[in-house]
C-alpha positions in Angstrom: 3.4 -17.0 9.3 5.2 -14.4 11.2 2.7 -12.2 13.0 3.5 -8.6 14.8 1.4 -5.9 17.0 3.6 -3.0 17.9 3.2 0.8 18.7 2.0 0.9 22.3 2.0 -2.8 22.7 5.6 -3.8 21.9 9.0 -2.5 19.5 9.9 -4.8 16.7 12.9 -4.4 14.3 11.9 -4.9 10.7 13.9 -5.6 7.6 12.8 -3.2 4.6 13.9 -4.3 1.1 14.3 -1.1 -0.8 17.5 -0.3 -2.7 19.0 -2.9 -0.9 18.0 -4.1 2.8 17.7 -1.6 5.6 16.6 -2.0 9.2 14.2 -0.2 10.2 13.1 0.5 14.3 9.9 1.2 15.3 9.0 3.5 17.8 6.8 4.1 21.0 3.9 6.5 20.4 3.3 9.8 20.7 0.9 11.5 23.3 -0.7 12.6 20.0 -1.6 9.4 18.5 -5.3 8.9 17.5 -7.5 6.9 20.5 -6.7 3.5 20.1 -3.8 3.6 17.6 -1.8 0.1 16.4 -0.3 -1.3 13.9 -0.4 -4.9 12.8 1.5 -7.3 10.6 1.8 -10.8 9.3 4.3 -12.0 6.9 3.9 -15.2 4.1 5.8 -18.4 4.1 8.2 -18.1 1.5 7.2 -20.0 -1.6 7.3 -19.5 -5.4 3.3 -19.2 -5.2 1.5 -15.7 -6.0 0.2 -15.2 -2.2 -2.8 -13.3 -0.4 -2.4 -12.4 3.1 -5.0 -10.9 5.7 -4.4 -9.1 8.8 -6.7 -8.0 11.8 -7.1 -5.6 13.4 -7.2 -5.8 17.4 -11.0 -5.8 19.3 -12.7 -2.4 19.7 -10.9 -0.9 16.8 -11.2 -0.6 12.8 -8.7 -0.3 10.4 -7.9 3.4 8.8 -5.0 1.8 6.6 -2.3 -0.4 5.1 0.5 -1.6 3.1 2.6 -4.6 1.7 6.1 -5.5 0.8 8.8 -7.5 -0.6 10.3 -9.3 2.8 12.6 -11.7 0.7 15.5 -11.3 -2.1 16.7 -8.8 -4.5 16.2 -11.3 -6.8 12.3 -11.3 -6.5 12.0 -7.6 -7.2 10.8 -6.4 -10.8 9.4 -9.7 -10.7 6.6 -9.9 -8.7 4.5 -7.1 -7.8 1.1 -5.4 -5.6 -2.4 -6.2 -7.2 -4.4 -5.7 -3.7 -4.4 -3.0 -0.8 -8.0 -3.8 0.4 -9.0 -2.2 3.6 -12.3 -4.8 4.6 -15.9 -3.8 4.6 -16.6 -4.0 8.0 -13.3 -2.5 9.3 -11.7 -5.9 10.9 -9.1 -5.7 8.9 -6.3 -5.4 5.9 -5.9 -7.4 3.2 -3.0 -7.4 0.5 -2.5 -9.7 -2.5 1.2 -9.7 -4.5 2.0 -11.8 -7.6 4.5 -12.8 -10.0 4.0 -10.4 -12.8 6.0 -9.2 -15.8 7.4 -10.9 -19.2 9.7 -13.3 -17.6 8.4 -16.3 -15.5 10.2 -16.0 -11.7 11.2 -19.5 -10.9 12.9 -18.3 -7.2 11.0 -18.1 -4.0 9.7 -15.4 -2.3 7.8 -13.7 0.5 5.9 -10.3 1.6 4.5 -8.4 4.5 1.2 -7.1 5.2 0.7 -4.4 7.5 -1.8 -1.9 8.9 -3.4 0.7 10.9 -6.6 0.2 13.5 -7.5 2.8 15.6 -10.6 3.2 18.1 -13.6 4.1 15.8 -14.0 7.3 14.6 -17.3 9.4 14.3 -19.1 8.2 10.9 -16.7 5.3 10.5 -17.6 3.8 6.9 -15.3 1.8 4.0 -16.7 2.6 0.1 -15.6 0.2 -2.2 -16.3 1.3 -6.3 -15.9 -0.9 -9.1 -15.1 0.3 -12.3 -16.4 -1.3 -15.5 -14.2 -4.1 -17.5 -11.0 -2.4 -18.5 -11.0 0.7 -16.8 -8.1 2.1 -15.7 -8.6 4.6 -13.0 -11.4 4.1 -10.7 -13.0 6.7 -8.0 -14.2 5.9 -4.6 -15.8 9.4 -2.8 -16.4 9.8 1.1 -19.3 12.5 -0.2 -19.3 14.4 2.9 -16.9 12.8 5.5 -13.2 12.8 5.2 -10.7 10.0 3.7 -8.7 8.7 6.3 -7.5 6.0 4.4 -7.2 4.2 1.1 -7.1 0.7 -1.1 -7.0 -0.4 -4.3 -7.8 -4.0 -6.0 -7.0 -5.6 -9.2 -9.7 -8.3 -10.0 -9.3 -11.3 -12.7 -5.7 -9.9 -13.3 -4.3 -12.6 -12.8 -0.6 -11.1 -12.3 -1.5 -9.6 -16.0 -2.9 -6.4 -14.4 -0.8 -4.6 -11.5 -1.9 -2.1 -8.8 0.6 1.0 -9.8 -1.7 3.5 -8.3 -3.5 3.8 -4.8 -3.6 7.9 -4.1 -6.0 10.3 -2.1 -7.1 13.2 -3.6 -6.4 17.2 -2.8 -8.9 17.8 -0.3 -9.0 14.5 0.7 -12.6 14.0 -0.3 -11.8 11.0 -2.3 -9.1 7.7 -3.4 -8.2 7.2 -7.2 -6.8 3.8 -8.1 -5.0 2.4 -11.5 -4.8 -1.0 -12.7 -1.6 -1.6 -15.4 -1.6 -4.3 -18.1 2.1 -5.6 -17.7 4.1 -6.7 -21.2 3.1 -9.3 -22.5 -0.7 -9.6 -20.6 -2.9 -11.5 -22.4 -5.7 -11.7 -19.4 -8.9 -10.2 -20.1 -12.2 -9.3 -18.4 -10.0 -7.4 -15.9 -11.7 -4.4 -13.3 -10.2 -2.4 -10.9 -11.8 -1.8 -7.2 -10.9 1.8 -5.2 -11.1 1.8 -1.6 -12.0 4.9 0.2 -12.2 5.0 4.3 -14.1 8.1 5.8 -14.5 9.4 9.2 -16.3 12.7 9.9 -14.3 15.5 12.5 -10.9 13.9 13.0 -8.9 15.8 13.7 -5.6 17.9 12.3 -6.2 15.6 9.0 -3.9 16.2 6.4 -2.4 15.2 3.3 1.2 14.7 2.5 3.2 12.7 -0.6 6.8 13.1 -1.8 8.4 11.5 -5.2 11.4 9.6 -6.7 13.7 11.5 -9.4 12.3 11.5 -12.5 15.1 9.5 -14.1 15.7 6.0 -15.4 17.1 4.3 -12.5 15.8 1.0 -12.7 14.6 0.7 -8.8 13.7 3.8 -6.8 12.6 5.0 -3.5 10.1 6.7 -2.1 9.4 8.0 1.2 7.4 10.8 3.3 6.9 11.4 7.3 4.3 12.7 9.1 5.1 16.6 10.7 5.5 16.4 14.8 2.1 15.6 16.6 0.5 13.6 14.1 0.4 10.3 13.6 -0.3 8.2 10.3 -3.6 7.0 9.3 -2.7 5.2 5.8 -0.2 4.9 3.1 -0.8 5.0 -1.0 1.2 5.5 -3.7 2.0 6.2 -7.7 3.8 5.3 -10.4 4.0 7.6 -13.0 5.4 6.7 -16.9 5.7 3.0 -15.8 4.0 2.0 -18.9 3.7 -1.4 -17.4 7.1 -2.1 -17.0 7.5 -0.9 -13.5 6.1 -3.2 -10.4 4.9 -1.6 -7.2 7.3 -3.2 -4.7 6.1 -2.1 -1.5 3.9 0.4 0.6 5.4 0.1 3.8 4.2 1.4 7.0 7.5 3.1 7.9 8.5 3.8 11.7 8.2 7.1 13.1 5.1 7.7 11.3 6.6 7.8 8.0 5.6 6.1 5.1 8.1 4.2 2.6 7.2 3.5 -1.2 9.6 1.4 -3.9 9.0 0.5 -7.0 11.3 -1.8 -9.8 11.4 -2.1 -13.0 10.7 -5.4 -14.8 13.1 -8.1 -16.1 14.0 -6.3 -19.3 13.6 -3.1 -18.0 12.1 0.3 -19.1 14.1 2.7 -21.5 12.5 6.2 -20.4 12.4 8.2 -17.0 9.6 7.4 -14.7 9.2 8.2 -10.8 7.3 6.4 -7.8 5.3 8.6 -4.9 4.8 7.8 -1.6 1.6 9.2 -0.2 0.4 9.5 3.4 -2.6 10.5 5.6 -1.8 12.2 9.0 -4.1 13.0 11.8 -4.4 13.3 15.4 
């Protein structure tokens, strides 16, 4: 596996597969940045496996976010999908799980990035993890009192029948929804879905910012949304809306310049209606 530590430890160029494949720089940071603030990444083998990858966060920090994406073909898109964003427990680290989903078996190879955010520990530092009952849908995690700095979302027993299309911070960012999908065709039951909240109390300048796709029928779209001058991002989510199961979350990418990058595909056969992806992002300083 390919592993990477950048912003204020090194600059790495990055190839982004959305809409075709872009490079993407990453930058130095800003005297703004949060105490403590890197990113991390590893990226798979490639193999025609469904693959789950961990990173870890650097000592004396905790993670506030993260993503995954695509790192491989145009071919493998619309055919394998998100199904875990999972910040851990005890803050060490990120963990994100993509699979071949959808009504046509992928035979090519393929493989993805994981990335995410650790920052010195915040005042009241705490992950919530809320499971919702068998076949739920949308699933809740609350930080109560504190703030959301950051958000996950798992799919569990989905077994690439059930995608993650659905990983967003509410309002006043007092809490994280997340949606599991039944794709065409599943047949997998027993299913749940897990939400993922990240709180901190008095950080700073928080604030929360998305931006969507046309609401059209393109059959892959883009998504992406940046942080305003002197704020820095904490975590990334995202939303598919009128998917119907027939679009697969792509990537959450933890764009450079504090930016945050969504893309989303529709499946093999494709989806006849209008539907739009969001990109969602947590600033602070």
């Amino acid at each position: 596996m390919g592993t990477f530590v950048h912003r204020g430890f090194a600059r790495l160029a990055v190839a982004l597969v959305a809409l075709g494949t872009v490079g993407v720089g990453w930058t130095a940071p800003a005297s703004a940045d949060p105490a403590g603030l890197v990113h991390v990444g590893e990226t798979t083998q490639e193999t025609s496996s469904d693959k789950v990858l961990p990173v870890r966060c650097p000592a004396n920090t905790v993670v506030t976010g993260g993503g995954a994406y695509l790192t491989t073909s145009p071919d493998a898109r619309g055919r394998v999908a998100v199904d875990r964003l999972e910040p851990l427990a005890d803050g060490s680290g990120f963990v994100a799980t993509m699979r071949e989903a959808g009504p046509v078996n992928y035979e090519g190879e393929w493989r993805f990035t994981t990335g995410a955010v650790c920052v010195s520990p915040p005042s009241g530092y705490q992950v919530v993890a809320v499971t919702g009952a068998v076949g739920t849908q949308y699933v809740t995690a609350s930080c109560g009192t504190k703030s959301v700095i950051g958000m996950g979302g798992r799919v569990n027993g989905g077994a690439g029948d059930v995608v993650l299309d659905q990983v967003v911070p509410s309002f006043d960012l007092k809490s994280v929804t997340a949606r599991g999908v039944a794709v065409q065709g599943a047949t997998t039951p027993g299913w749940s879905v897990t939400a993922f909240a990240v709180c901190a109390t008095a950080v700073a300048g928080l604030e929360r910012l998305w931006d969507a796709s046309p609401n059209d029928s393109t059959p892959d779209k883009l998504a992406s949304v940046t942080c305003p001058a002197g704020k820095a991002l904490y975590s990334v989510g995202a939303d598919i809306n009128a998917g119907n199961g027939q679009v697969l979350l792509s990537g959450v990418n933890i764009g450079p310049e504090d930016t945050v990058r969504v893309w989303a595909d529709e499946d093999a056969d494709g989806l006849a209606g209008n539907w739009t992806v969001a990109a969602y992002g947590i600033c602070g300083s």
